[in-house]
N, C-alpha and C positions, 0 to 999 in steps of 0.2 A: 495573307499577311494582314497586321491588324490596320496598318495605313491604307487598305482599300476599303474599308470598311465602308467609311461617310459616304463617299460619292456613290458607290453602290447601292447602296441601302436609297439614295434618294433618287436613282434609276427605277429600282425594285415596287417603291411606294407610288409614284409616279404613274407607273402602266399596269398596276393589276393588285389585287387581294396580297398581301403578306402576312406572314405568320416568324415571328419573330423570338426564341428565347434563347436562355444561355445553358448549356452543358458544360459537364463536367468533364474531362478527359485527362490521359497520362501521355507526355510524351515519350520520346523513344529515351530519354533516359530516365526514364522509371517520375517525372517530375508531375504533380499533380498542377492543371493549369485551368483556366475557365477559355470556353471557346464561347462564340459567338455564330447560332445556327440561323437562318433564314429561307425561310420556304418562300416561294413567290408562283402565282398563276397568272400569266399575261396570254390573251388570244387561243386557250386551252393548253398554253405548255407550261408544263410545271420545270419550275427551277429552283434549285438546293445550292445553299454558299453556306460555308462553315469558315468563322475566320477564327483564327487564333492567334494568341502572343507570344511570339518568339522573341521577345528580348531577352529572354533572361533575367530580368530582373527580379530578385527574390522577394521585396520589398512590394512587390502589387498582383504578388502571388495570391493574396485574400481578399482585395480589394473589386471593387465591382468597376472595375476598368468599362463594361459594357453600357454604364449607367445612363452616358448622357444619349447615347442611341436609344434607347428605351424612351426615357425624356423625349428628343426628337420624336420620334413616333407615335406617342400617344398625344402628344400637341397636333399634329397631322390629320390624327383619326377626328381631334375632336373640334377643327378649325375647318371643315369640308367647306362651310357656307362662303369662304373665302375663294374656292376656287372648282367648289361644282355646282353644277344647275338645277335648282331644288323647284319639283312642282309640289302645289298644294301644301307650305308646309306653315307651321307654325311661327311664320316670322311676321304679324301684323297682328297687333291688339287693341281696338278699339279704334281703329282709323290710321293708327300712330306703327310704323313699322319699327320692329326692334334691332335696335340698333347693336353695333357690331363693337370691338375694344379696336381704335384707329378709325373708324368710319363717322366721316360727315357727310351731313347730307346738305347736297346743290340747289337741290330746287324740288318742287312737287307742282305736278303738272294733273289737272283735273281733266274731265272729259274725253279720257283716253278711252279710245275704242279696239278692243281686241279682236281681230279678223279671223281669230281661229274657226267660226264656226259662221253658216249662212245668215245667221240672224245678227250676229257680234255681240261681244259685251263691254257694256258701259262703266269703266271704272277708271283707275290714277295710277299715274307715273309719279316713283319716288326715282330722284338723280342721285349717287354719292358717289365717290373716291373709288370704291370697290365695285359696283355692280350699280345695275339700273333691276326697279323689283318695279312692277305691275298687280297693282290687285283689282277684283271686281268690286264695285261697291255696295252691288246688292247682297254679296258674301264674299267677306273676305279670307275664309278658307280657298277659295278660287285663284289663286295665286303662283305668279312665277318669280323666282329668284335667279340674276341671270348675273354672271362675274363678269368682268371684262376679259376674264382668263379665256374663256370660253368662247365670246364672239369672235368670230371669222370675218365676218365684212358687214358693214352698216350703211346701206342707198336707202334713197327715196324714188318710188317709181308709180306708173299708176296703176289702179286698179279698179275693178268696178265698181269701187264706193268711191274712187275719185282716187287724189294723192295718198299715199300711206310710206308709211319707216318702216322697212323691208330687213329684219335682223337675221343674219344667217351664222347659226352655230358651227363650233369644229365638231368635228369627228370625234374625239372624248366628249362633248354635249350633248350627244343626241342625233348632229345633222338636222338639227329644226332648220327648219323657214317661218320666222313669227312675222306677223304683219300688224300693223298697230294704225290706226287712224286718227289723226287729230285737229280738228279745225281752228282759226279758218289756217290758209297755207303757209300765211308767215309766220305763226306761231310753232306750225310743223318743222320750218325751216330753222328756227333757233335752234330746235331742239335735237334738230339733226347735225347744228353744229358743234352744241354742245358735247351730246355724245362722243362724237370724230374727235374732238380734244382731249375730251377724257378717257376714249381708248388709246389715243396715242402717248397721254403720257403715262398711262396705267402701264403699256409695253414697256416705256421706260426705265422705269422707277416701280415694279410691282408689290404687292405684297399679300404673301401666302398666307399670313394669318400665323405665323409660328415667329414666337418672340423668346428664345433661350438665350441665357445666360448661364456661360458654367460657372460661376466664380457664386453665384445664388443657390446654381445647385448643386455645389458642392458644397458649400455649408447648411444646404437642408439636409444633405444623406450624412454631414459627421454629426450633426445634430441628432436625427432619427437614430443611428449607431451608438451613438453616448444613451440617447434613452435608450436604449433596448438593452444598451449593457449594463446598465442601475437596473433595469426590471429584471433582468436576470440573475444580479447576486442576492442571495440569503441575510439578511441583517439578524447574526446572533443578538443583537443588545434586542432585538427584541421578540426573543422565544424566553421563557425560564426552563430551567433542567430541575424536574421536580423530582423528589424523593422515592421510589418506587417502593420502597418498604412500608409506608402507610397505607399505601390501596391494597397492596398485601395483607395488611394485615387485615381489614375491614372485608375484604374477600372471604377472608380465613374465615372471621367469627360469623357472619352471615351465611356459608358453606355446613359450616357445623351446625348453626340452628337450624336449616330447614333439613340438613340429615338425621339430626334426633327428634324430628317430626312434631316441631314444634306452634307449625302452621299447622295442624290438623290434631289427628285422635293422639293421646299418648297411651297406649295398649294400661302400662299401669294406673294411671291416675282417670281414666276414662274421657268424658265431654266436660270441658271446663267453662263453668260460663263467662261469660263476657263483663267486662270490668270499662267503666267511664276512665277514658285520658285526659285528663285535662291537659296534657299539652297539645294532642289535635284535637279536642272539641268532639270527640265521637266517642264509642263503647267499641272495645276489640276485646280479643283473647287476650288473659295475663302470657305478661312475656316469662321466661323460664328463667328460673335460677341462675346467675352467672351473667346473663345479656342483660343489657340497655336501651333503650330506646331509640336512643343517635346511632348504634351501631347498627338496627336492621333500617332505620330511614334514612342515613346518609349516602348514598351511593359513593362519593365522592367523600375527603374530610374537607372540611369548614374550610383552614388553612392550611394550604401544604405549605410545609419548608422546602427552601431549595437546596437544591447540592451546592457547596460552594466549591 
């Protein structure tokens, strides 16, 4: 039914790869109608929904009923940073992290030390609304992008480089344990209170990064329709209907001169020499008895008349 559609579709997107278009089909009384197919692969099992419209309504029998799920989804695909855990990725340019459509940022926090490896590395904490992102400062290709969607639980506890902010991802993140160092402890402590507030009102009040409006976009797709239907009709005012009888006839007389071999030897008169034109500026064969000049250069005539 086509009222399953929504919430499905955002179960489907949610936990695994989807594959999404619209077919064609007839129902059982012969009615041609558009269905709604979607492939989904979650934990290796593949799942198939086909929804359709059984209203009857004959009126949205053409129409792309399916549109704004389409919409919804490609906003999804292309809103990840909103709510998956991005390593090494191209979100920091010249020290300045790139910012997100709805994200401010809280605070930036220096001298953060990343405990992923025995040495650590030495780089900065950006705070915002959406995520806390860590880059290294020696390169900031080196970087983590972390949602709030994603964190599990956020302690302070200690470790052999002393205090550290102990981040533990879910199970769609990865299952990390990041560890992060930052001195001295009460500046560690702000910042661990910080976070705890802005993961707990991010649970609150979240936001996926997908901003639809149908009432936008539905006057994007009559608009896109209205053009596509000007592109598609013929505008006679501006063809002419020309005369076929003139090229005809210029065919005709041009056919005939080179059949009585008028470009070449003529068996009776033999090798004719060559005569100055002045109207092209060169020496050619004289032209024959009966022909013109515009009739073997014209391919075309000068002015055609139209058929009225």
């Amino acid at each position: 039914m086509l009222g399953l559609a929504t919430p499905t579709l955002h179960w489907l997107c949610s936990v695994g790869n989807t594959n999404t278009r619209v077919v064609h089909m007839h129902s059982k009384a012969r009615i041609a109608s558009q269905a709604l197919y979607i492939l989904a692969v979650s934990n290796e099992t593949r799942f198939e929904f086909l929804f359709t419209d059984v209203s009857g309504e004959t009126s949205r029998r053409d129409q792309p009923i399916f549109a704004s799920v389409f919409d919804v989804y490609h906003l999804y695909q292309r809103t990840y940073l909103y709510r998956d855990l991005k390593l090494r990725g191209a979100i920091v340019q010249a020290g300045q992290l790139v910012i997100l459509p709805d994200e401010e940022v809280f605070s930036h926090v220096q001298g953060v030390w990343n405990l992923s490896s025995d040495q650590g590395n030495l780089g900065s904490f950006v705070v915002t609304n959406i995520r806390l992102v860590w880059f290294a400062d020696a390169n900031e290709t080196f970087n983590i992008s972390l949602p709030y969607l994603q964190i599990e639980s956020l302690r302070v506890r200690e470790s052999k480089y002393g205090p550290a902010l102990v981040i533990q991802t879910a199970e769609t993140g990865g299952g990390y344990v990041l560890g992060f160092r930052v001195d001295p402890a009460e500046r560690l402590n702000e910042l661990f209170k910080e976070l705890s507030s802005l993961h707990t009102v991010y649970g609150e009040h979240p936001n996926f990064g997908i901003q639809y409006n149908a009432n936008d976009a539905r006057r994007r797709l009559e608009a896109a329709s209205e053009e596509a239907a000007q592109a598609s009709q013929i505008k006679v005012d501006n063809f002419e209907e020309l005369d076929e009888r003139q090229e005809r006839e210029i065919n005709t007389k041009l056919n005939s001169y080179l059949a009585e071999g008028c470009l070449g030897k003529v068996p009776s008169q033999g090798e004719r020499a060559p005569v100055y034109c002045k109207e092209l500026g060169f020496a050619m064969e004289p032209i024959g008895d009966g022909y013109k000049l515009q009739d073997l250069w014209n391919v075309m005539p000068t002015k055609m008349e139209t058929m009225e």
